[in-house]
N, C-alpha and C positions, 0 to 999 in steps of 0.2 A: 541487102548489101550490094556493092558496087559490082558490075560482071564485066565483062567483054569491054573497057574503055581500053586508050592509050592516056597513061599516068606519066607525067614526071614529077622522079623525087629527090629534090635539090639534098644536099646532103645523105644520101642514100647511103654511102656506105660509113657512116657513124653509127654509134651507139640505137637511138629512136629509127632514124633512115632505113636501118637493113631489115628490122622489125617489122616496121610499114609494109616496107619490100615484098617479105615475106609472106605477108596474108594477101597483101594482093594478085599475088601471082597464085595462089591456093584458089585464090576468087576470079580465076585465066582472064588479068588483065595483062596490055602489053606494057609492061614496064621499063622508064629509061631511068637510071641512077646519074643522077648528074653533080659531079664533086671533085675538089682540086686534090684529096689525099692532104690536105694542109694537117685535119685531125683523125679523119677518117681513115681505114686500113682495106685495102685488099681482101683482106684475111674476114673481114665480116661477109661479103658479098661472093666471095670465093662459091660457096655451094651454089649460090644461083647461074652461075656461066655455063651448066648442062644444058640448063629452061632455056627454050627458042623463045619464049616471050621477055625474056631478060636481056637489056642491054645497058652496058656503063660506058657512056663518053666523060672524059677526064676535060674536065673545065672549070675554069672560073667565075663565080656571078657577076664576080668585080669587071667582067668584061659585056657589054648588051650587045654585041652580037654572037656572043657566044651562047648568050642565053635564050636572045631570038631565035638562033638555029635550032636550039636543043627542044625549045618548047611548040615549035611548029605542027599543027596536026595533033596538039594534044586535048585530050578531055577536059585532065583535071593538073593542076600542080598542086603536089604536098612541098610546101617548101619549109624543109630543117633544117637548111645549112646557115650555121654562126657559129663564130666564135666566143665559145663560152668561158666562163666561170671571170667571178666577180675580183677578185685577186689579179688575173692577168691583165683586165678591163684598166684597171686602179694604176698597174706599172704600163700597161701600153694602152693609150686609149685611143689612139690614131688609126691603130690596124682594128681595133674594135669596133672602132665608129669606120673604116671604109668597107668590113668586111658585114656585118649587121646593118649597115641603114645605105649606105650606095649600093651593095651587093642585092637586098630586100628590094630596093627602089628602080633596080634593075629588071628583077626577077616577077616584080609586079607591072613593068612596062612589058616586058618580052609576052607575061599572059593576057593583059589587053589587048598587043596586037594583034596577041592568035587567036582572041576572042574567045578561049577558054572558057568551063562553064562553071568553075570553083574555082578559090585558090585558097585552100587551107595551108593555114601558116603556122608555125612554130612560138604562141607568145612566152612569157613567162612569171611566173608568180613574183620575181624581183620588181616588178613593175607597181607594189603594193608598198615598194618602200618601209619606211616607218609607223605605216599604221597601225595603231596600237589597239587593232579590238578584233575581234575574234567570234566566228569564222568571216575572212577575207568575201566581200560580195563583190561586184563586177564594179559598180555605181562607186563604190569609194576608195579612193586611194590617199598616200603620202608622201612624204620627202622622198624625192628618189638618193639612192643611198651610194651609188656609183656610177661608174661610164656604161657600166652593159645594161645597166637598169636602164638608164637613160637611151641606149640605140632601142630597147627591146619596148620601149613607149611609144619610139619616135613609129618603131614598125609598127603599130597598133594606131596612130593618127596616118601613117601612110595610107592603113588599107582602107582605112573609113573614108578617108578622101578620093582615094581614087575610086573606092564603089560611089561615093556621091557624083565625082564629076563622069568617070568613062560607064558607069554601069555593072559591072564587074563584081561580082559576087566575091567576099571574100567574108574567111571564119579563121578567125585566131585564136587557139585553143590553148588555153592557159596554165602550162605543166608548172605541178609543184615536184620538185625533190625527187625525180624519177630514176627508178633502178631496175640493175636485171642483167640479165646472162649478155654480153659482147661487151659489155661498160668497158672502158680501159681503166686498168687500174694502176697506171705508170703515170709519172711524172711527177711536176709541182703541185699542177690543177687539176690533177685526177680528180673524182666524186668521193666521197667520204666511204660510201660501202661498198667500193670495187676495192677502194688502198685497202680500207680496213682488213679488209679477209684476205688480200696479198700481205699483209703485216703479219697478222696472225697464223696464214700457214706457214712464214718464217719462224716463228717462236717472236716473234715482236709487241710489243706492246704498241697499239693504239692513242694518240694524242688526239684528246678534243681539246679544240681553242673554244675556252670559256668554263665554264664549271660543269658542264653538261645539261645542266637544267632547261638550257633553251631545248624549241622545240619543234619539228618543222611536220606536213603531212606528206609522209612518204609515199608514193605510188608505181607501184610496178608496172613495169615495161606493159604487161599484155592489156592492162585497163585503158593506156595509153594509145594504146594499137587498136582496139576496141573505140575509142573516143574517135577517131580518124578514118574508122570507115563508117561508121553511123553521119560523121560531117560530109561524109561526097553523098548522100542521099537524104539527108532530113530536110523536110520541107518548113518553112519560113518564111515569112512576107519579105523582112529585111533585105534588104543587100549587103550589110553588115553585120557580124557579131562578135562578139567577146566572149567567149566561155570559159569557164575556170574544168579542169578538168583535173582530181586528186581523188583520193580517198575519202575526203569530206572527215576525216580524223588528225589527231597529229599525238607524236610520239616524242619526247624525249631523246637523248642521243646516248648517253647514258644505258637508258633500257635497249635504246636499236642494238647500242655496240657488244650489249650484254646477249641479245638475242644471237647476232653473229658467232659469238663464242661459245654457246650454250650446242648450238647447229655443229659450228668444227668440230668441239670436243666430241662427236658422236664418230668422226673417223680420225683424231687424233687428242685421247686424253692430258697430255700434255697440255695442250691450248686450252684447254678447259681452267690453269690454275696461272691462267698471265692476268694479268690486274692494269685495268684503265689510265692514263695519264691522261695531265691536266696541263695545261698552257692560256697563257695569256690570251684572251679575244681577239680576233682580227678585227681589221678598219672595213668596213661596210657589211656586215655578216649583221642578219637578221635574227631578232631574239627568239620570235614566234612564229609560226607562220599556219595555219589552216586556214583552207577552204569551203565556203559554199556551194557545193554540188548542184543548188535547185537546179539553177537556168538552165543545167547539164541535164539533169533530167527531163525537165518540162522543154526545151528545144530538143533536145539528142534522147530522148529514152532512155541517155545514158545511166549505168550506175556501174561502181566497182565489182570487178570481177573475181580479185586478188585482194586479199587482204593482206597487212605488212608481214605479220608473221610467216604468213604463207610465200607472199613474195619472198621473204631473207629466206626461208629455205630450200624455195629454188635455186634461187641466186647463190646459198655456198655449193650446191650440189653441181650444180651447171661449171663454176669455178674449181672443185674438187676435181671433176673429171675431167673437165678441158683444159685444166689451165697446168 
């Protein structure tokens, strides 16, 4: 595992970010969290400001010399900061495409200049489009199905070109469906299993958009965080790669949503007798989606740590007591 570097990690204080944060300062790196609070919270990153190796400057990627400054003297960049989910992509795609492929293209010049020796990056499984077969491999993709799909490609031809032209090692690690304890579970675009379990500890019933039967591989947070430090030391001839990183399973939303309520109702029976609703499908939401772990394996040694059921019971317990 990674020791003694200086890290920065673009989006640090989101959801995957503070995660990251978290083990590597466990592994006494010096850590800088670099992020505008656009989605990210205080409130995730809060416990790290005792650690003398923890630092957060408040910035933009959207700006290169902001990012030139902040990445100076550093080892490695984790960069997770974008603005996600496919719905807000769809009504605003201008602040999606300057804030995922200007902000990316920014934050991959700022780590060429400082001659960094990684730059692990944030891909995403939207990036598989409408492919219709199953499990997802690196080699093949499809129609891309909206605006974030399309910044989160364009980042994946950025990083391969600039490791061809400047040298620059980079690895973009390619989250399916990831969850787990700091997720936000407010808003429009919140994720489906931070709302869901804010719904259900209302007395709320749960809407899936579709019939439920699509199906996606969920992966918890700490397999995730596990994939990202085995990436700042696995060796590879490459200067490029694409790795898919999930469970290498996929689940139903249906049974997920059912797993969530089965987990509450163990500290509020009540929850236990609320019943599933059903809505119409959204415009670019994916039927299916699993992964191919190999490359994850045979490049990264990786494998799942967590498994879904295990994750969703983290995850209501982590939510019960914090939230």
């Amino acid at each position: 595992m990674i020791h003694n570097k200086r890290i920065v990690v673009t989006g640090g204080a989101g959801f995957i970010g503070s995660h990251i944060i978290e083990a590597l300062l466990e592994l006494n790196n010096q850590v800088v969290c670099f992020d505008n609070l656009l989605t990210g919270s205080e409130t995730n990153i809060e416990r790290f400001f005792v650690n003398p190796l923890f630092s957060f400057v408040k910035g933009d990627i959207r700006n290169l010399d902001e990012c030139n400054e902040v990445v100076r003297g550093a080892h490695i960049v984790y960069h997770e900061a974008a603005l996600g989910s496919v719905p807000r992509s769809i009504e605003n795609p201008v602040t999606t495409t300057e804030i995922n492929i200007t902000g990316f293209v920014n934050m991959l010049t700022a780590a060429k200049n400082a001659g960094v020796e990684r730059f692990i990056y944030a891909s995403s499984s939207s990036t598989y489009g409408d492919a219709n077969y199953s499990p997802k491999v690196e080699t093949r993709k499809g129609n891309l199905l909206s605006p974030y799909a399309v910044t989160k490609q364009a980042n994946d031809l950025f990083a391969q070109v600039f490791s061809r032209c400047y040298g620059i090692k980079t690895i973009g690690l390619c989250y399916f469906n990831v969850f787990g304890p700091y997720q936000n579970p407010e808003g429009a675009y919140a994720a489906v299993i931070p709302k869901f379990i804010s719904l259900l500890r209302q007395h709320k019933a749960p809407v899936i958009y579709g019939d439920g039967t699509q199906s996606r591989d969920f992966t918890y947070v700490a397999n995730v965080v596990h994939a990202n430090l085995l990436a700042a030391t696995a060796e590879f001839d490459s200067l490029h790669e694409h790795i898919n990183i999930a469970c290498g399973d996929s689940i139903d939303l249906t049974t997920l949503t059912q797993y969530m309520i089965e987990k509450l109702a163990d500290f509020d029976e009540e929850i236990g007798k609320i019943h599933i609703q059903y809505a119409p499908a959204r415009q670019g939401d994916i039927l299916h989606s699993c992964a191919s772990i190999e490359k994850a394996h045979r490049l990264l040694n990786y494998s799942p740590q967590v498994t879904v059921k295990e994750g969703i019971d983290k995850t209501v317990e982590w939510f019960w007591k914090d939230r």
